[in-house]
Backbone as CSV, one residue per row, in Angstrom:
resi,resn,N_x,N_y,N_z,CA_x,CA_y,CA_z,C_x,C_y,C_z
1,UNK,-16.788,-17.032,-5.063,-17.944,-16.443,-4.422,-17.539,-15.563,-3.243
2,UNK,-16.108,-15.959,-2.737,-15.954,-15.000,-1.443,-16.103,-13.373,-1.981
3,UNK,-15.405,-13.328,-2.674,-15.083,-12.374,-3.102,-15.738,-10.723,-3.204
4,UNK,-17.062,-11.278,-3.580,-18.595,-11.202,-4.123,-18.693,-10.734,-2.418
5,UNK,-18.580,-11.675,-1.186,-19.193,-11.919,0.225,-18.929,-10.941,0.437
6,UNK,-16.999,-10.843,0.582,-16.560,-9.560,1.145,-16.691,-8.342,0.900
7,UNK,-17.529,-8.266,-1.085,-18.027,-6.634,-1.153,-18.910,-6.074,-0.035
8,UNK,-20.162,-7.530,0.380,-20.936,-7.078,0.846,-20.974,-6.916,2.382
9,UNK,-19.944,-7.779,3.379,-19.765,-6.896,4.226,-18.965,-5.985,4.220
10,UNK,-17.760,-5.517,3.598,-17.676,-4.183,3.558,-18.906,-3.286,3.663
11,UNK,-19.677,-3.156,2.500,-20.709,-2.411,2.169,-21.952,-1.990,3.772
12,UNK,-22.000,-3.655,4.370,-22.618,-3.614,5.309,-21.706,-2.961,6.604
13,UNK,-20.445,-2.525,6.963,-19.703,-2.476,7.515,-20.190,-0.676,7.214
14,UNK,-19.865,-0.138,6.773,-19.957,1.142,5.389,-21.584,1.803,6.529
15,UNK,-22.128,0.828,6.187,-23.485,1.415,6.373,-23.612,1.775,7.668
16,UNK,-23.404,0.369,9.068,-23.133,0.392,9.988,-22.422,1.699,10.825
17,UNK,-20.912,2.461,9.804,-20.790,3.143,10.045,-21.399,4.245,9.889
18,UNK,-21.921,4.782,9.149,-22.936,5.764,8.538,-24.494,6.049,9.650
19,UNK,-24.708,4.729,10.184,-25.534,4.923,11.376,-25.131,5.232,12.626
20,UNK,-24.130,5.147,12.533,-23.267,5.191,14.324,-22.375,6.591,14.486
21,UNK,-22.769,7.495,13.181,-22.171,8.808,13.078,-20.441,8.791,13.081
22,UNK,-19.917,7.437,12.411,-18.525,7.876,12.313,-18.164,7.793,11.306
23,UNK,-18.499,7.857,9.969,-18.373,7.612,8.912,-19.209,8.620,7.961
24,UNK,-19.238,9.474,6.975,-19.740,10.095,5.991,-20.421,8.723,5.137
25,UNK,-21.500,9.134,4.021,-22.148,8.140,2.963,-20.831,7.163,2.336
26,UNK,-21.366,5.889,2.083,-19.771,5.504,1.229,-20.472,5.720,-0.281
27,UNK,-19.174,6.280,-1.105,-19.448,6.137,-1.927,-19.610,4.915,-3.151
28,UNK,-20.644,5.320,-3.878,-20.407,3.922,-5.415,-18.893,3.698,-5.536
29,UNK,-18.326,2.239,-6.049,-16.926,2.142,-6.527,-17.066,2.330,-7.863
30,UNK,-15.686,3.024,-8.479,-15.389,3.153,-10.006,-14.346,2.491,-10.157
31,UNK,-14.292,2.434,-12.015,-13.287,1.140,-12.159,-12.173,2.068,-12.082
32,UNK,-11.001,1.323,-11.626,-9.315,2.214,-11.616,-9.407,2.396,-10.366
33,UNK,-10.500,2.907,-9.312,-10.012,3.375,-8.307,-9.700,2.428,-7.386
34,UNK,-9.554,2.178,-6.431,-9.353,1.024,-5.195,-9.902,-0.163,-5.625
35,UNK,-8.811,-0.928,-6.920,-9.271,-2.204,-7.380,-8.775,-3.184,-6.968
36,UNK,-9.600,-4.133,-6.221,-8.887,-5.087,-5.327,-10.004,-5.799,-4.781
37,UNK,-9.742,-7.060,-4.573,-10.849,-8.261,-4.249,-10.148,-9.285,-3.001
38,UNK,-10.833,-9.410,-2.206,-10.403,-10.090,-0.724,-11.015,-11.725,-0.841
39,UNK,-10.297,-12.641,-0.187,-10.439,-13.863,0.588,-10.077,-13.905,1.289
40,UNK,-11.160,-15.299,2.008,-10.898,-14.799,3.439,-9.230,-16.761,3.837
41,UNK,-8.978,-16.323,4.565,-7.339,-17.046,5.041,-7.860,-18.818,4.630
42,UNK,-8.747,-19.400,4.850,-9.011,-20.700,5.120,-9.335,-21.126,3.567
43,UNK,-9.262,-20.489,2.752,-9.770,-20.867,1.232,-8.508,-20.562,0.643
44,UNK,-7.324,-20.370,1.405,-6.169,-20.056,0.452,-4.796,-20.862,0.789
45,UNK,-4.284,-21.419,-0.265,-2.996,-22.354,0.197,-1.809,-21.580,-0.897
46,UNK,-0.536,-21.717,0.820,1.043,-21.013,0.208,1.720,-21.885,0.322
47,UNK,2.868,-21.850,-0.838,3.443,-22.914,-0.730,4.906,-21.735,-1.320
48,UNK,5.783,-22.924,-0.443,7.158,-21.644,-1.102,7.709,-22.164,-2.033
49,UNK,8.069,-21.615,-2.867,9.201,-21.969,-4.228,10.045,-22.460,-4.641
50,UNK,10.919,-20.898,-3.814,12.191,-20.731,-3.651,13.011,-19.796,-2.785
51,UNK,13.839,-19.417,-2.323,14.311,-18.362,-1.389,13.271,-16.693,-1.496
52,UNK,13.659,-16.378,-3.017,12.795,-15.000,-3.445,11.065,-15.255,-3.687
53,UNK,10.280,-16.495,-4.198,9.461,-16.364,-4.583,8.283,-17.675,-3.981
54,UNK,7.011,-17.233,-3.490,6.100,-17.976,-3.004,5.150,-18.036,-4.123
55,UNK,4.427,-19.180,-3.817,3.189,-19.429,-4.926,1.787,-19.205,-3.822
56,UNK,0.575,-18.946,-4.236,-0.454,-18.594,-3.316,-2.143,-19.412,-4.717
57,UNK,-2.649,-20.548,-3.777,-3.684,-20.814,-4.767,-4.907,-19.611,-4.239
58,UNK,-5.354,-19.582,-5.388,-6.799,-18.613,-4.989,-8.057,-19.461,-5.806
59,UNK,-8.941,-19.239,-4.933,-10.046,-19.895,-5.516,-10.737,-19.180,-6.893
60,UNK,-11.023,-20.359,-8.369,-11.594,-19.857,-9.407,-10.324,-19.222,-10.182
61,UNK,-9.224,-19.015,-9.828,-8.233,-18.307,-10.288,-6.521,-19.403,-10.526
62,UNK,-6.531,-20.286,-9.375,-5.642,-21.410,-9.377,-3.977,-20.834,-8.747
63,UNK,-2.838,-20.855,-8.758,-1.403,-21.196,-8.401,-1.774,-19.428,-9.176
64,UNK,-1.146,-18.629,-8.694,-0.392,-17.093,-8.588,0.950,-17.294,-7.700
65,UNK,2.070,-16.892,-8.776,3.453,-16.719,-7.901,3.579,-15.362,-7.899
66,UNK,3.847,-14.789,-6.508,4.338,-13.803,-5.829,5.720,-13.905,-5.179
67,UNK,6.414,-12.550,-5.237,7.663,-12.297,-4.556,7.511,-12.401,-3.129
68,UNK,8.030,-13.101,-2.654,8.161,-13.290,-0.884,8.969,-12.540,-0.538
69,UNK,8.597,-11.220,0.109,9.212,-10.677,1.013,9.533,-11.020,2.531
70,UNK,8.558,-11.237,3.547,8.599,-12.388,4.155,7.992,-13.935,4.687
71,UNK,8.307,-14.077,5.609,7.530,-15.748,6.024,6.642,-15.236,6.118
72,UNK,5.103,-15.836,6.192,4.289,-15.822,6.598,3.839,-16.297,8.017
73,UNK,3.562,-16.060,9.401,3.768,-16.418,10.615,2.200,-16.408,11.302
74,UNK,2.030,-17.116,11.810,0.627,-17.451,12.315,-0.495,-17.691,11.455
75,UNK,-1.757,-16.833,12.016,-2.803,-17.684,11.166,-3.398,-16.539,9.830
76,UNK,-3.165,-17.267,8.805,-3.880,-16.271,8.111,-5.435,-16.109,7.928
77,UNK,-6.035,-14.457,8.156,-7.364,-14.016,8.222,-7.757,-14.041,6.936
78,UNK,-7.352,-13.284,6.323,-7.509,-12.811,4.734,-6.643,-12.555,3.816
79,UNK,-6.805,-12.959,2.702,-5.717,-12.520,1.620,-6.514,-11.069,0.274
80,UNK,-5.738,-10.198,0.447,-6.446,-9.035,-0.631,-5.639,-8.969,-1.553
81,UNK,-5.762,-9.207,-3.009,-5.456,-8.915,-3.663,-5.323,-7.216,-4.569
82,UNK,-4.571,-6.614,-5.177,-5.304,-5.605,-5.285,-4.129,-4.545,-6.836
83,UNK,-4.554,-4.140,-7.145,-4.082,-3.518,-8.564,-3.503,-2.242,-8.385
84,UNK,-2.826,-1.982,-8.841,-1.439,-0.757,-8.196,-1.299,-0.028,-9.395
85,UNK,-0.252,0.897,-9.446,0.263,2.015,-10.661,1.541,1.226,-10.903
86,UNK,2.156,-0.124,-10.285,3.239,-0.584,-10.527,2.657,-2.592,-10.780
87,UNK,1.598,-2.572,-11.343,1.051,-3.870,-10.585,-0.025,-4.656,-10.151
88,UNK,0.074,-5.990,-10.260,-0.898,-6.632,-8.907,0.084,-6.692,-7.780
89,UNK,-0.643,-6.632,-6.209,-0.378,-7.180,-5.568,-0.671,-8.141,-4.397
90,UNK,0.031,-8.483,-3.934,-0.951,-9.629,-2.645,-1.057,-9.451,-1.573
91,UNK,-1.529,-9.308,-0.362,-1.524,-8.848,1.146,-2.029,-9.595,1.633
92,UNK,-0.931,-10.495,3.083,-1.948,-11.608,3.848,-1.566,-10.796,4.772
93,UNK,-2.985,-11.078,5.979,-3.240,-10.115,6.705,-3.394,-11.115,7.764
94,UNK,-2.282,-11.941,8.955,-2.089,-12.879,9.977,-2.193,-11.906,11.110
95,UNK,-2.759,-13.603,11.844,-3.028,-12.914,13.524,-1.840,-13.839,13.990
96,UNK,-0.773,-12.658,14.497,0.468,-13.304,14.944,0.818,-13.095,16.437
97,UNK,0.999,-14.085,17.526,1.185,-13.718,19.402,2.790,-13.609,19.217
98,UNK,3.041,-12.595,20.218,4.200,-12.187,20.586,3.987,-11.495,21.277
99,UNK,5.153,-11.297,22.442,5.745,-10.280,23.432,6.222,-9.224,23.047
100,UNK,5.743,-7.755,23.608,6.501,-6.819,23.435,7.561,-6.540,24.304
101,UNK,8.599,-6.153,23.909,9.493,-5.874,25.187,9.721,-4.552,25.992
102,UNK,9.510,-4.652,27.076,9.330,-3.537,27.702,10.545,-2.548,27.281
103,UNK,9.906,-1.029,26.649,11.039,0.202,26.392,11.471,0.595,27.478
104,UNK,12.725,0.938,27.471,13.535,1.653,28.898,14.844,2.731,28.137
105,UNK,14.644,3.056,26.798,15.088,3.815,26.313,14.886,5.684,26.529
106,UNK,15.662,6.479,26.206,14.683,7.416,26.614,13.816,8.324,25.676
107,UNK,13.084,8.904,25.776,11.942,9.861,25.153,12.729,10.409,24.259
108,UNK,12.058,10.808,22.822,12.936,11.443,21.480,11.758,12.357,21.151
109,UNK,11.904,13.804,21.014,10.722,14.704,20.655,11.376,14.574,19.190
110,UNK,10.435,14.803,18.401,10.459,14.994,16.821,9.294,16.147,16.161
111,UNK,10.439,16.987,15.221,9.473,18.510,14.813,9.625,18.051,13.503
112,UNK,8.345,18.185,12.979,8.278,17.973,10.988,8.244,19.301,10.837
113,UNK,8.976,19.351,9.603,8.934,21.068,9.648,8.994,20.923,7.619
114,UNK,9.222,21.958,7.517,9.387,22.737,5.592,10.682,21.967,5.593
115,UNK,11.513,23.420,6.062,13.250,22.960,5.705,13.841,21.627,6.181
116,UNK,13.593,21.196,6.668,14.142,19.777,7.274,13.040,18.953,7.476
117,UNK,12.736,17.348,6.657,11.834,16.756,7.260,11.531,16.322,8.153
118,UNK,12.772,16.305,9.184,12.429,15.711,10.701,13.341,16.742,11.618
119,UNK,13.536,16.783,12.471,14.298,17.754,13.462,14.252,16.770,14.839
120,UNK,14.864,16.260,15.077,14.674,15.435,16.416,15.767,15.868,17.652
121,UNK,14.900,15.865,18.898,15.120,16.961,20.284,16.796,16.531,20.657
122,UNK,17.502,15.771,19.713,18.588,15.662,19.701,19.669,16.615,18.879
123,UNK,18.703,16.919,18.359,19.492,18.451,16.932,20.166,17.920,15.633
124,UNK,19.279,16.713,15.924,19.921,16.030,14.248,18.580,16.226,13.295
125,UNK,19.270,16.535,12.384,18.542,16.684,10.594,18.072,15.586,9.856
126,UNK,16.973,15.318,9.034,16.512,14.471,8.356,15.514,15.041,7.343
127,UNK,16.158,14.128,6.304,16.054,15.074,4.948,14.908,13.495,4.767
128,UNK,13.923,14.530,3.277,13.791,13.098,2.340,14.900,12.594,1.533
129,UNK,15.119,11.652,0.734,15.823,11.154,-0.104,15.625,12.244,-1.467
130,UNK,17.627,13.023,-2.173,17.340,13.474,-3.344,16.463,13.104,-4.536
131,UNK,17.083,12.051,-3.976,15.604,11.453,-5.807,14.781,11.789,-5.911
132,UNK,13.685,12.305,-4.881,12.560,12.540,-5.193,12.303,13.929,-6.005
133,UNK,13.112,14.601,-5.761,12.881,15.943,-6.697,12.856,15.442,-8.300
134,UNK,13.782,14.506,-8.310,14.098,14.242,-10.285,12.707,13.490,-10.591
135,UNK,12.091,12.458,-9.822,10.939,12.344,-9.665,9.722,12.615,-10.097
136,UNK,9.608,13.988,-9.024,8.566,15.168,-9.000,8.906,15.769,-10.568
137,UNK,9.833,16.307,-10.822,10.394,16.593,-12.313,9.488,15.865,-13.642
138,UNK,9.649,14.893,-13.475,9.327,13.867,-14.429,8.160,13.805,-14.631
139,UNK,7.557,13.801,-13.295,6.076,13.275,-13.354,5.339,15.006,-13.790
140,UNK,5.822,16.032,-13.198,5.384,17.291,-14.022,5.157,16.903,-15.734
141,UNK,6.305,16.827,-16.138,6.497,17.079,-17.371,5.458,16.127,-18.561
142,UNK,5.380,14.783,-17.712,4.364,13.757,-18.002,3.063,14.428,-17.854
143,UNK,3.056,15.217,-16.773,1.378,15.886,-16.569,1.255,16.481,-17.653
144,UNK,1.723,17.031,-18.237,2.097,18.309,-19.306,1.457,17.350,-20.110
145,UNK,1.933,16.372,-20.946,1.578,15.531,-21.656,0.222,14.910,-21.531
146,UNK,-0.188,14.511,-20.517,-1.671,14.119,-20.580,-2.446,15.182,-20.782
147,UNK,-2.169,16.252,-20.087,-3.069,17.469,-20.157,-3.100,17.689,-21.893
148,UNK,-2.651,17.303,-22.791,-2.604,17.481,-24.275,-3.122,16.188,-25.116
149,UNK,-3.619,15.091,-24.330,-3.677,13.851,-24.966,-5.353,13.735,-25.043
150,UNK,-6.332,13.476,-26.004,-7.726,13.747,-25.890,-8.438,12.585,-24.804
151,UNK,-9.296,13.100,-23.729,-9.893,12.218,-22.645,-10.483,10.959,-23.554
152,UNK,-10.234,9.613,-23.226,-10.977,8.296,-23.823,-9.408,7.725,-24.685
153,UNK,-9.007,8.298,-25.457,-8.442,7.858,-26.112,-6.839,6.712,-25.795
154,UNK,-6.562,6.048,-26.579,-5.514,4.543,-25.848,-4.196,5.472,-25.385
155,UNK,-4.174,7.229,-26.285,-2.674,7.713,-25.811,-2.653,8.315,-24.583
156,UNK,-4.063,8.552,-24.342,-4.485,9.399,-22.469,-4.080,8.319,-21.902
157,UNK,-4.734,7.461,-21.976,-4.755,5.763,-21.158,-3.523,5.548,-20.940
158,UNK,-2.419,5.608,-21.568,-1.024,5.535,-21.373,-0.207,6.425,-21.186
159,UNK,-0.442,7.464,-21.460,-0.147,9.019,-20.676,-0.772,8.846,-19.137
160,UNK,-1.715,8.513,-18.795,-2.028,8.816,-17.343,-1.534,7.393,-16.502
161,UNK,-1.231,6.317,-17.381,-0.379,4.953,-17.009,0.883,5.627,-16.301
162,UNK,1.624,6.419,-17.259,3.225,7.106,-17.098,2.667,7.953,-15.603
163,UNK,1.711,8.523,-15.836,1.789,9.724,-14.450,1.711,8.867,-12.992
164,UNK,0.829,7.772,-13.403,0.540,6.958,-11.964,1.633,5.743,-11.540
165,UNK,2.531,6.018,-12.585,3.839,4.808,-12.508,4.328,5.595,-11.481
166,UNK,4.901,7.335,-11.810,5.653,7.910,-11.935,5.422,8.419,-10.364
167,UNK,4.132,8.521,-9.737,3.520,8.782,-8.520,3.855,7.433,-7.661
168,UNK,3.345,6.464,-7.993,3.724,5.771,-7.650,4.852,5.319,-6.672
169,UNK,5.799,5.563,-7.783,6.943,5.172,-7.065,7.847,6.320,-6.611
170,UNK,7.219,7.215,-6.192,7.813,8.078,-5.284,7.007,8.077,-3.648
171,UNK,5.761,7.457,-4.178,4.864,7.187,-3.005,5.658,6.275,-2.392
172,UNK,6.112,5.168,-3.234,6.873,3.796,-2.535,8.434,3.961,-1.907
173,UNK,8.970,5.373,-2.062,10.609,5.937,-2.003,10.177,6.748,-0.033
174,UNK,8.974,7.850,-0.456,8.888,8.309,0.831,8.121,7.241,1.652
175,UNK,7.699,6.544,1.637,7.106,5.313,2.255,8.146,4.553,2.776
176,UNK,9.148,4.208,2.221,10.632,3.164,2.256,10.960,4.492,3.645
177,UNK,11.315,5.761,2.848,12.097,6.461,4.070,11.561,6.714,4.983
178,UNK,10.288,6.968,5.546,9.589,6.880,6.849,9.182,5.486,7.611
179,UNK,9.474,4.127,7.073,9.497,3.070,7.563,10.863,3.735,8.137
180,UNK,11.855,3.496,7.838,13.734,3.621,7.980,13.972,4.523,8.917
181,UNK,12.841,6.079,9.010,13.335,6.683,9.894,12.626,6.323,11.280
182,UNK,11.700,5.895,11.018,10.917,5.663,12.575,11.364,4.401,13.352
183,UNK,11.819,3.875,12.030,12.585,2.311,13.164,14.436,2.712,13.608
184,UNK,15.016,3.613,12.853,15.992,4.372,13.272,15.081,5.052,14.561
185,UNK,14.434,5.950,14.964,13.839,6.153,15.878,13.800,5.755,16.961
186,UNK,12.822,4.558,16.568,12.697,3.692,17.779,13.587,2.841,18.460
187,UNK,14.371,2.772,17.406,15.789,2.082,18.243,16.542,2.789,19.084
């Protein structure tokens, strides 16, 4: 039943914004697009496995094992589940206390530019990662292919499977390298 709850404050959340002028209309949801269903932290039990892999009960649904990337630390709010171009996946979303430590490093200007993805006031270069061009390659050539496959049919459905794999995980490559460069950064 949470599940169901949390459409509707979203929805009520949605609206809220829409009266307070910071938000445009929300739109109806369609299926494929942002598919994913929330609980909230107190209806959900983790239990660990093994080194790589945690188990997570969900209500109406029972024991789901997920890859543990890490511990889980403080209290958990909500757990979202949610459907990917590579996937399900799981997201707990904890309220965790800690100290920040005061920076005494010094100031780093950074220029995004065309030719170089980063330029930092130090005169060092930062590229994306090559792969992504062979990538971009691929996933063209796949476009090519759906654009020829008739709309409805099971070979579009798996033609546009290949394009959103293929997006995907280049989304997840420049994502990896802008985590890497900003904590290179900040260090």
């Amino acid at each position: 039943m949470t599940p169901q709850q949390q459409a509707l404050r979203d929805l009520d959340r949605a609206y809220a914004n829409v009266l307070a002028g910071r938000a445009g209309y929300p739109s109806p949801r369609k299926k494929g697009v942002n598919d994913a269903f929330r609980f909230q932290g107190r209806e959900i039990e983790v239990k660990r496995l093994n080194g790589k892999w945690s188990a997570a009960r969900l209500p109406k649904i029972g024991w789901v094992k997920f890859r543990a990337t890490r511990l889980l630390r403080g209290k958990t709010l909500n757990v979202t589940v949610s459907l990917a171009a590579n996937g399900w996946h799981i997201a707990f979303a904890c309220e965790i206390d800690h100290a920040v430590a005061a920076n005494d490093l010094p100031a780093v200007g950074i220029d995004r530019g065309v030719a170089n993805t980063l330029t930092l006031s130090t005169g060092e270069h930062w590229w994306m990662p090559a792969g992504l061009a062979e990538i971009e390659r691929r996933k063209r050539r796949a476009q090519r292919v759906l654009a020829r496959r008739k709309r409805g049919s099971s070979r579009h459905a798996k033609a546009r499977r290949r394009v959103a794999a293929l997006q995907a995980r280049a989304a997840r490559i420049r994502q990896d390298w802008r985590h890497k460069a900003s904590l290179d950064v900040a260090r």
